[in-house]
FIDRENNU-59368 format. One line per 2 residues: number of its first residue (from 1); their letters; for each residue x, y, z of N, C-alpha, C, O. Coordinates in Angstrom, 1 decimal, decimal comma. Example, Ala and Ser with C-alpha at 12.3 -4.5 7.8 and 13.67 -1.06 7.14 Angstrom:
1 = AS = 13,2/-5,7/7,8/12,3/-4,5/7,8/13,2/-3,3/7,8/14,2/-3,3/8,5  12,8/-2,2/7,1/13,7/-1,1/7,1/12,9/0,0/7,9/13,4/1,1/8,0
END
This chain:
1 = XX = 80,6/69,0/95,2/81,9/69,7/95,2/82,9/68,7/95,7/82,7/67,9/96,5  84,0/68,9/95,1/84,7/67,6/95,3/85,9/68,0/96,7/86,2/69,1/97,0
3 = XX = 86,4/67,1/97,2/87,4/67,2/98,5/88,2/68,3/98,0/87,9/68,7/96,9  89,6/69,1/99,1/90,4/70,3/98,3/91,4/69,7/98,9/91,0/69,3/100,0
5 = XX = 92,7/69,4/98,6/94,0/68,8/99,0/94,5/70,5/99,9/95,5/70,4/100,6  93,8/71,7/99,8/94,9/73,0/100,1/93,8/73,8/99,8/92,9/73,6/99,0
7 = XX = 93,9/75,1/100,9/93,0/76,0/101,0/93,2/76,9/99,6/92,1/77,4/99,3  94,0/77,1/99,1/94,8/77,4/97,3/93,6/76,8/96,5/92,7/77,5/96,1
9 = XX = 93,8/75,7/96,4/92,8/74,7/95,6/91,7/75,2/96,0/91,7/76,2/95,4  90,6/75,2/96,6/89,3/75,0/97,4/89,1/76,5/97,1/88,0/76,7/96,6
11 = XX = 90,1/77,6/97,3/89,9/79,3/96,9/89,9/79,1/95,3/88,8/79,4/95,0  90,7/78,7/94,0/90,8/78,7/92,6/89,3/77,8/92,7/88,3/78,3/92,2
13 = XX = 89,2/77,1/93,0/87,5/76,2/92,9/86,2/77,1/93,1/85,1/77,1/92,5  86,6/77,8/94,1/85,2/78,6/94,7/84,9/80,1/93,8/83,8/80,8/93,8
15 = XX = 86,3/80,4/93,1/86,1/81,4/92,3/85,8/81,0/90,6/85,5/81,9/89,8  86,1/79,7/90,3/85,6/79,4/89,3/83,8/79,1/89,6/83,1/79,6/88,8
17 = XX = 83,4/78,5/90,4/82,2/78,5/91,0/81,7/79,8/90,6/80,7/79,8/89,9  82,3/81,0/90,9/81,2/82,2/91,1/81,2/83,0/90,1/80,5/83,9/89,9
19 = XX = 82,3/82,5/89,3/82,7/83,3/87,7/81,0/82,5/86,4/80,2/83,0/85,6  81,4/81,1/86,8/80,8/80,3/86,1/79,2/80,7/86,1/78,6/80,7/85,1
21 = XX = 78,4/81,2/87,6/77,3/82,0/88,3/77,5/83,2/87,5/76,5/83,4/86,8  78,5/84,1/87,3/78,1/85,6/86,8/77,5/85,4/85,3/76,5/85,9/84,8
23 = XX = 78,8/84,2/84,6/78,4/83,9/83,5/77,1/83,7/82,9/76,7/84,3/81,9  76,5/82,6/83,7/75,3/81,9/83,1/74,0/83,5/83,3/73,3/84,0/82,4
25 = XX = 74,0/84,1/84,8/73,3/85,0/85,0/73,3/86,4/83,9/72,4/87,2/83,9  74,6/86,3/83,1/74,9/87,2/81,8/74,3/86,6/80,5/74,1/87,1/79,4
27 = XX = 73,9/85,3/80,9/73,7/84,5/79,2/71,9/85,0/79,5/71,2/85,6/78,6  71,4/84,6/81,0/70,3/85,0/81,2/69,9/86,2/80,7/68,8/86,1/80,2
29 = XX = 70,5/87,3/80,7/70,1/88,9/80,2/70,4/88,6/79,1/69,7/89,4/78,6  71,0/88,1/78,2/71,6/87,9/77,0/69,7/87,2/76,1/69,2/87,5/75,0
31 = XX = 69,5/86,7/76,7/68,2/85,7/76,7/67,2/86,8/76,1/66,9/87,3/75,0  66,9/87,1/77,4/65,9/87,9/77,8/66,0/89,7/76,9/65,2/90,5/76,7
33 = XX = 67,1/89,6/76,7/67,4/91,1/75,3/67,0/90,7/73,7/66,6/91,6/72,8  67,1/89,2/73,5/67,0/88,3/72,3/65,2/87,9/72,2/64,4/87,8/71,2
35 = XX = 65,0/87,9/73,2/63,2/87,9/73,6/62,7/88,7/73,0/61,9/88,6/72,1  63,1/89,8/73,6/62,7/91,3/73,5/62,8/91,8/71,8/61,9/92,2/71,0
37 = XX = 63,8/91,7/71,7/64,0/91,6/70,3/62,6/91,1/69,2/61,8/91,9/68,7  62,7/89,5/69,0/61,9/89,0/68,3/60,1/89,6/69,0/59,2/89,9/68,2
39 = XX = 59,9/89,7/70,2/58,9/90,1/70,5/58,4/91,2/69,9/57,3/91,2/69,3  59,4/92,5/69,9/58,9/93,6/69,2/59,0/93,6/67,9/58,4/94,3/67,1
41 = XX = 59,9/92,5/67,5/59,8/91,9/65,6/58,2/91,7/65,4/57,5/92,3/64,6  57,9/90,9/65,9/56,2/90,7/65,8/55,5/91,8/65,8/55,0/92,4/64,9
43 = XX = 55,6/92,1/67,4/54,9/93,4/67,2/54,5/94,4/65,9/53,5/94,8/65,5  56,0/94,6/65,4/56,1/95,6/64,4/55,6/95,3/63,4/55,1/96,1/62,6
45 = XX = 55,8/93,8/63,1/55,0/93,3/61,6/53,5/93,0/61,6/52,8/93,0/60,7  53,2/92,9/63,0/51,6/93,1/63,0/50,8/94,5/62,6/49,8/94,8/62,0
47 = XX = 51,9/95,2/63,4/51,2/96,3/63,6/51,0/96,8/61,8/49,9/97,2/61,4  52,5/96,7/61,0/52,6/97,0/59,7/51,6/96,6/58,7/51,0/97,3/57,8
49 = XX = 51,4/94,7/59,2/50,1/94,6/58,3/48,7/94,9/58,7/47,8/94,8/57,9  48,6/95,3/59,9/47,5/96,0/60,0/47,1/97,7/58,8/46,2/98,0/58,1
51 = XX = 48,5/98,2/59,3/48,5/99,3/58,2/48,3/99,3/56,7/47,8/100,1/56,0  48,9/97,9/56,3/48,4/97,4/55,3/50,3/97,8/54,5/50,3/98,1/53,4
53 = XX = 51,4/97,8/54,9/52,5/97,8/55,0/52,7/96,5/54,3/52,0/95,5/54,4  54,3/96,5/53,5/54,7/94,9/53,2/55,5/94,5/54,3/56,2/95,3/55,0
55 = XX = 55,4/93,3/54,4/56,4/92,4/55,2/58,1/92,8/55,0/58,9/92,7/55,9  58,2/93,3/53,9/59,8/93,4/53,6/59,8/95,0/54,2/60,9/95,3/54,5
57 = XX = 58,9/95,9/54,3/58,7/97,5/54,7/58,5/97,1/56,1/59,2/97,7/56,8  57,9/96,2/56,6/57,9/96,0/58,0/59,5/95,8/58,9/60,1/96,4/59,8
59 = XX = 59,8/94,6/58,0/61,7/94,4/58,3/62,3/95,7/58,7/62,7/96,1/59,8  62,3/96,1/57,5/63,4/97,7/57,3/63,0/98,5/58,4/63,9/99,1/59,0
61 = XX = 62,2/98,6/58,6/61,6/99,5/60,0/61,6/99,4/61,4/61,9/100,2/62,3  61,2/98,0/61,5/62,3/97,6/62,5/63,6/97,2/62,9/63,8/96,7/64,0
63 = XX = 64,4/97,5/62,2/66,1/96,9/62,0/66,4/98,4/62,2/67,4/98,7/62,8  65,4/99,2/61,7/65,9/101,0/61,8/65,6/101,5/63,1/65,8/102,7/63,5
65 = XX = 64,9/100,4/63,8/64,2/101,2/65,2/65,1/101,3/66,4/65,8/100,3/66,5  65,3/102,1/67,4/66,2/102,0/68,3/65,8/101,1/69,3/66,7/100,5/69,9
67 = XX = 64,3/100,8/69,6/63,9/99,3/70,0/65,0/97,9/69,9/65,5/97,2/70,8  65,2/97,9/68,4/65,5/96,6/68,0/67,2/97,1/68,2/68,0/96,3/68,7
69 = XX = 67,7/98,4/67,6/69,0/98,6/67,8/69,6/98,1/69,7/70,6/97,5/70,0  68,6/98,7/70,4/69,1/98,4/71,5/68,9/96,9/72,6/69,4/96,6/73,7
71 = XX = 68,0/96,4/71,7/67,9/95,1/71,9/69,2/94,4/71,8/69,8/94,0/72,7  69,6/94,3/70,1/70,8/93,6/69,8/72,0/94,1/70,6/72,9/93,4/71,0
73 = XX = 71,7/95,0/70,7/73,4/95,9/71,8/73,5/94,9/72,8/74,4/94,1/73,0  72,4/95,1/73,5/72,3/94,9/74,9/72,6/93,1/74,8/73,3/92,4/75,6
75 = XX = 71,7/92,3/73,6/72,2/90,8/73,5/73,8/90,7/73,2/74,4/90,2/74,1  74,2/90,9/72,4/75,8/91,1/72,0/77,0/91,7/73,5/78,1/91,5/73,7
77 = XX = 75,9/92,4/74,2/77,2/93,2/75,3/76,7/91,9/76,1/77,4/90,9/75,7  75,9/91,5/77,0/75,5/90,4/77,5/76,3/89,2/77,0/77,1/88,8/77,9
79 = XX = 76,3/88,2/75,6/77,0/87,0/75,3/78,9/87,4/75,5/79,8/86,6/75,5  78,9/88,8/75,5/81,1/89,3/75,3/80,7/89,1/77,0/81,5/88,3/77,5
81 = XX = 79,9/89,6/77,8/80,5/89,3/78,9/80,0/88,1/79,4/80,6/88,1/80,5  79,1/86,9/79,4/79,0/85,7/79,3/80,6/85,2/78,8/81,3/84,7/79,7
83 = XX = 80,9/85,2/77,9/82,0/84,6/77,2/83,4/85,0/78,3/84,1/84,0/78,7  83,7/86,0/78,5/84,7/86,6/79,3/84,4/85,9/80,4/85,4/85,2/80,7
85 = XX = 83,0/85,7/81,5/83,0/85,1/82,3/83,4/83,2/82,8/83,8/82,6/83,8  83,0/82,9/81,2/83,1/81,7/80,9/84,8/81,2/81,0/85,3/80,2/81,6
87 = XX = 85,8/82,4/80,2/86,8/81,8/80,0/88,0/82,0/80,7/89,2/81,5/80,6  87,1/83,3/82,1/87,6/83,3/83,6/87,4/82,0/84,6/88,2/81,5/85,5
89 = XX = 86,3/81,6/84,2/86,1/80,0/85,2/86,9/79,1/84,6/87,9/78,6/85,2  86,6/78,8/83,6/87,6/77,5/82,3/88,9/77,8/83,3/89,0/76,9/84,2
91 = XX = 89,9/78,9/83,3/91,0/79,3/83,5/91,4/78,8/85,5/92,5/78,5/86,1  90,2/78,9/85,8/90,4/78,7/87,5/89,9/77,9/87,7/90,2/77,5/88,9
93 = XX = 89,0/77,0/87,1/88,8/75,3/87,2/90,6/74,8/87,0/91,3/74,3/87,9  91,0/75,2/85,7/92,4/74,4/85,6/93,5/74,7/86,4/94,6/74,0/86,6
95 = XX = 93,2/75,9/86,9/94,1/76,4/88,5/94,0/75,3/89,2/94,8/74,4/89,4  92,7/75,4/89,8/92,4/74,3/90,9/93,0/73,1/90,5/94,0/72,8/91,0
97 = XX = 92,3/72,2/89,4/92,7/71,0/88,9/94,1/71,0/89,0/94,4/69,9/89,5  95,5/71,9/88,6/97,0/72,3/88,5/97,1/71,9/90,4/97,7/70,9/90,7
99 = XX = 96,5/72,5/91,1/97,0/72,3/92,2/96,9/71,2/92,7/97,8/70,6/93,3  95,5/70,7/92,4/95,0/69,0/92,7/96,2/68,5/92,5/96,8/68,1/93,4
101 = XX = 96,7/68,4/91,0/97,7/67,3/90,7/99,3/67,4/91,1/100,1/66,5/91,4  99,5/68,8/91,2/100,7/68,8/92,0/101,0/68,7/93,5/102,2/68,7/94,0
103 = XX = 99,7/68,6/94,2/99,5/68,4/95,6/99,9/66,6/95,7/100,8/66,0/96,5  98,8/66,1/94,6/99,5/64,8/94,7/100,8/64,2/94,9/101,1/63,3/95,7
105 = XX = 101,6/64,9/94,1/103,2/64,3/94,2/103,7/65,2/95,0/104,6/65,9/94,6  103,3/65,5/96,1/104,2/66,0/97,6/104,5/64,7/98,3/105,2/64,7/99,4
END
């Protein structure tokens, strides 16, 4: 963590810190929904050619399943709020950094 010229600076730093933490912990669920997803993709196509189902009947059935509908939801709501988190820190790193530089020329 680098020196803070102003308790201003050191607060815009510590909250880009914790935005940047919500973020990544959002990309994590974001992950972990995308897992889920292809996991039960498998699933479904196993189970299909077990039945003796085609590969392209297996697709369609999963893409129609609320499994897979709510997988993608939940990956998609997860990366919008990753992203929003991301371009809350971006925004308060350059606070901080704004303060850095105009602290200088006092």
């Amino acid at each position: 963590m680098p020196t803070f010229n102003s308790e201003e600076e050191r607060a815009a730093w510590a909250l880009a810190e914790a935005l940047t933490e919500q973020a990544r912990t959002m990309m994590r669920q974001a992950e972990a929904a995308l897992e889920t997803w292809k996991t039960g993709k498998e699933m479904n196509r196993l189970r299909c050619e077990r039945k003796g189902i085609s590969a392209s009947d297996a697709e369609i059935r999963w893409a129609a399943s609320a499994n897979s509908k709510n997988a993608l939801t939940d990956n998609s709501f997860h990366v919008g709020l990753a992203t929003m988190y991301y371009g809350a820190a971006t925004a308060s790193y350059s606070r901080a950094l704004y303060l850095r530089s105009r602290g200088g020329y006092r």
